[in-house]
C-alpha positions, 0 to 999 in steps of 0.5 A: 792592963792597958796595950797602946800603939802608936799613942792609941788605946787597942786594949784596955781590961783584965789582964785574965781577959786579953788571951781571950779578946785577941783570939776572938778578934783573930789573933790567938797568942801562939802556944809556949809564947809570952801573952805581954811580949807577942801583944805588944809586937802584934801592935807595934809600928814597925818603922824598919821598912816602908812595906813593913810600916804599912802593914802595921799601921793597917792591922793597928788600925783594925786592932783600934776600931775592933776595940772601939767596937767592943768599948761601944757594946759595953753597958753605959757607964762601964767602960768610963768607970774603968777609965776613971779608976785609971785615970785617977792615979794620973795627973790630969795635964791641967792640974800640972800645968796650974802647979808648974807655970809661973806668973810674970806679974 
């Protein structure tokens, strides 16, 4: 599972794992709430209001460096196998850019 905001990676795992990376880091998923729909509130920017926009940029902030932490304390190699595997399903901006452009010879 991976959880982006605003174009950022603040988690990436086991879906299994998350309830447990949030608590630890401080944000436990209040009881009889939906784990998916309340992370993905948690670290959405909210743009309604300039007060609102700032708190949620600051605690997606935190969420992002707390993950960039925790990727740091991941045995080498780990974290970029899990980035591979992910990444093998997608296709890379060069292969499609080679596959879509058209020469003008």
């Amino acid at each position: 599972m991976t959880i982006l905001s605003d174009g950022h990676v603040v988690y990436a795992g086991q879906a299994r794992a998350m309830l447990d990376y949030f608590t630890l880091i401080g944000y436990p998923c209040p009881p009889l709430t939906n784990p998916c729909d309340f992370y993905i509130d948690l670290t959405t920017i909210d743009h309604r209001h300039k007060e609102n926009e700032a708190v949620s940029r600051e605690r997606m902030n935190k969420l992002l460096r707390l993950f960039q932490e925790a990727i740091s304390e991941v045995p080498s190699g780990m974290y970029t196998s899990a980035k591979i595997s992910l990444g093998s399903s997608v296709e890379s901006e060069s292969d499609s850019n080679s596959r879509h452009s058209q020469s003008f010879d």
